[in-house]
N, C-alpha and C positions, 0 to 999 in steps of 0.2 A: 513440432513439439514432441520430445521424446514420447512415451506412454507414461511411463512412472515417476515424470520429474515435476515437482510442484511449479507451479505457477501462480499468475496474480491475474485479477479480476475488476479494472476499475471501471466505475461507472459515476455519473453524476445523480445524487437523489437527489438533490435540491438545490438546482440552477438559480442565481439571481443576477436582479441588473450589478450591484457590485460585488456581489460575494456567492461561492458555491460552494457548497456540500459535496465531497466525494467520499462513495463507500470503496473500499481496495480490499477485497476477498483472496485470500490466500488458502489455493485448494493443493491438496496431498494426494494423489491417483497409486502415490509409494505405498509400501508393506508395511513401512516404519513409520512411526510417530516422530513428528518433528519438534522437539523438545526445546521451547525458550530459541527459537531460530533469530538470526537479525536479517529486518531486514532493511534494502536501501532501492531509494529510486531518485527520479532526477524530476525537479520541479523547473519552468523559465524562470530566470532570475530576475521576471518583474513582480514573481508570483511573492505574497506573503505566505506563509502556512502558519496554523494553528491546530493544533489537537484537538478534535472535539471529543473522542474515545476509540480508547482503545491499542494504542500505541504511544510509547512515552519514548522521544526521538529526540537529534540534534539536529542542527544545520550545518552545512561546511558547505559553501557558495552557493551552486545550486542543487548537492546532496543534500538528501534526507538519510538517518540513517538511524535507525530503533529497534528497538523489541515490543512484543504484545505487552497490556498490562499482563500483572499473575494470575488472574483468572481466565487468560485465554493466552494461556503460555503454552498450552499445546496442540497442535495440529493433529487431529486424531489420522491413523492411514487409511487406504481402501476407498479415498475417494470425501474425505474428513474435511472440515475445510472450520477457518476463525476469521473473523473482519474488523477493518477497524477505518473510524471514519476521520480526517479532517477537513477544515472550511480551508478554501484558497480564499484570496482575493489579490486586487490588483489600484493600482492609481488611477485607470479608467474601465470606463464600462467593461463589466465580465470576468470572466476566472478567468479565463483565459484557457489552455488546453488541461487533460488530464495530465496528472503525473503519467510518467514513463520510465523504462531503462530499468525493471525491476532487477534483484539480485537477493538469493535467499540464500545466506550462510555464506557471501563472498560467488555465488554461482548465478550466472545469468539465469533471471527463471521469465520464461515466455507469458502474455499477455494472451488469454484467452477467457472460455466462457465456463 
């Protein structure tokens, strides 16, 4: 991972037998503020998504692809970070994996902590 290229952060808060909670933290290590960024990652295409906060996105197969709401439209720099959570779920037991394959502004941004 570069040093100053933003990245994404997903983790599960709240795992279920059929549906989970995942939080996806988008941290800034850049100088610049990342202002109204989009961004996109890749769900399995048995996953459902739903928005629970924080991002108001589309679907196209198994993209996602959104911006923050306007209160957390900017990524402050130096290390700044804003999050934003949706529920997956699926037709059998489990969410099944995280999302993946992030991309911020059209730019691969690497999955770290």
């Amino acid at each position: 991972m570069a040093e100053h290229e933003p990245y994404a952060a997903p983790e599960w808060i709240k795992p279920g037998t059929w549906y989970g909670t995942a939080k996806i933290t988008i941290r800034n290590p850049g100088t610049t503020a990342l202002v109204n960024p989009e961004i996109s990652f890749r769900v399995r295409p048995d996953q459902y998504v739903e928005n629970r906060h924080g991002l108001v996105f589309i679907r196209e197969g198994d993209v996602i692809t959104g911006y923050f709401v306007f209160e957390r439209s900017t990524v402050p720099p130096d290390g700044g970070s804003q999050e934003f959570t949706v529920n997956i779920s699926r037709a059998v037991p489990g969410p099944g994996p995280l999302p993946s394959g992030f991309r911020i502004n059209g730019r691969p941004a690497p999955e770290g902590r």
